[in-house]
C-alpha positions as CSV (number, residue, x, y, z in Angstrom):
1,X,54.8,68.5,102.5
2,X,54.8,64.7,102.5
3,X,56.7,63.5,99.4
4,X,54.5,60.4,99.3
5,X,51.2,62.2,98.6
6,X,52.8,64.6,96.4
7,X,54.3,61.8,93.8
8,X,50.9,59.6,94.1
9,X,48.6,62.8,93.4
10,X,51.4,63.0,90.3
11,X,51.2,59.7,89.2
12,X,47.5,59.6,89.3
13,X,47.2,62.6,88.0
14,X,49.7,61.5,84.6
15,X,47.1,58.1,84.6
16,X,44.1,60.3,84.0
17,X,45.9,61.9,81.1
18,X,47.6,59.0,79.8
19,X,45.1,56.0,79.8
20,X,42.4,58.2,77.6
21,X,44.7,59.3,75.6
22,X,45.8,55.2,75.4
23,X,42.2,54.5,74.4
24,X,41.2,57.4,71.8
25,X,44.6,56.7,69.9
26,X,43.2,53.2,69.3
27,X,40.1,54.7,66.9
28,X,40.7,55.3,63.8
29,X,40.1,59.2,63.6
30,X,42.8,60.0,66.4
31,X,45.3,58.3,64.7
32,X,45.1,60.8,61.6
33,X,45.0,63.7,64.1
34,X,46.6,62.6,67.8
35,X,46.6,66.8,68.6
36,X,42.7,65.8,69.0
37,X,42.9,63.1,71.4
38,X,45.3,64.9,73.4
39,X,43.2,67.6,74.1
40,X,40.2,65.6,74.5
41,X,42.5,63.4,76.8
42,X,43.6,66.6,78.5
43,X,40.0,67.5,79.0
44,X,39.2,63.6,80.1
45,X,41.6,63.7,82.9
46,X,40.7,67.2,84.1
47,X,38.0,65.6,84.8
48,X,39.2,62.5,86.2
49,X,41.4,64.9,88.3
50,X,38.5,66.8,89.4
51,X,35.9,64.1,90.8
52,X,38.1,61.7,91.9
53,X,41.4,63.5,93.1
54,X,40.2,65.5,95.4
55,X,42.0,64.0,98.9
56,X,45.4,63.4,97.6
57,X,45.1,67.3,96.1
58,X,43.7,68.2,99.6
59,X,47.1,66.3,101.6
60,X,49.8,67.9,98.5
61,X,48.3,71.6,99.0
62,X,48.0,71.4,103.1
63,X,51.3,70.5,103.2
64,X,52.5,73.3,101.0
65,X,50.6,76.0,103.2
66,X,51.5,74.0,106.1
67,X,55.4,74.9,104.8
68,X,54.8,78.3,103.8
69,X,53.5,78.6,107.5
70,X,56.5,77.8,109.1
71,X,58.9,79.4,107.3
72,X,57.3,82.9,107.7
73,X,56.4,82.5,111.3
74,X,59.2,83.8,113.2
75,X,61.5,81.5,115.8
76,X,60.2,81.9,119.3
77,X,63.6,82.3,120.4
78,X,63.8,85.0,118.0
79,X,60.8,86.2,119.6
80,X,62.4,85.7,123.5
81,X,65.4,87.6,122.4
82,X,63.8,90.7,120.9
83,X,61.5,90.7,123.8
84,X,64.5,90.6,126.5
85,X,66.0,93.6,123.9
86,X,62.7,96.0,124.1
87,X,63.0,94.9,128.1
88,X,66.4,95.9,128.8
89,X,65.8,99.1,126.4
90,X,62.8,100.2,128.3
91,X,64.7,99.6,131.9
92,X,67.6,101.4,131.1
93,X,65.4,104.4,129.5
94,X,63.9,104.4,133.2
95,X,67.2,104.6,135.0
96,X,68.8,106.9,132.7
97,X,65.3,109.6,133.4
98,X,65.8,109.6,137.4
C-alpha cells in the first residue's frame, strides 16, 4: 500500500468532515446544540467522501488487497522445494518397488 495515497485519502477525508462542521457551527442554532452539526457534518462529508473520493479510495484499497495478495501467496522457492520433495518421494517409491 502506498503511504502517500493512504494519508491524502485521510486528510481529505477529515476536510469533508471538518470544514462543514466549520461552517454550521457559525449559525446560530448549532452553537446551542454542536451534537447536531456533527452529525449533519458527518452526513455532509459522507457525502463529500462518496462523490468526490472515489480514486484516492480506489489507490488506498488496491493497495491493501494488493498486500493481502502477497502475503498469502506462497514463495516460489517454497514452491521449487516442495516440488523437488514430492519428486525425490515419488523416485525413491519407484526404486524401493523393483
Amino acid at each position: 500500500m502506498n503511504a502517500r495515497s493512504a494519508l491524502v485519502y485521510t486528510v481529505l477525508r477529515l476536510l469533508a468532515f471538518f470544514v462543514p462542521f466549520g461552517v454550521l457551527m457559525l449559525f446560530p442554532v448549532f452553537q446551542d446544540l454542536p451534537w447536531l452539526a456533527a452529525l449533519f457534518a458527518a452526513l455532509i462529508g459522507l457525502s463529500l467522501s462518496l462523490l468526490f473520493l472515489r480514486r484516492p479510495l480506489d489507490q488506498v484499497t488496491s493497495g491493501i488487497a494488493e498486500r493481502r495478495s502477497r502475503a498469502h501467496r506462497p514463495n516460489a522457492a517454497d514452491d521449487a522445494l516442495a516440488e523437488d520433495a514430492a519428486a525425490d518421494t515419488a523416485a525413491s517409491s519407484r526404486d524401493t518397488d523393483r
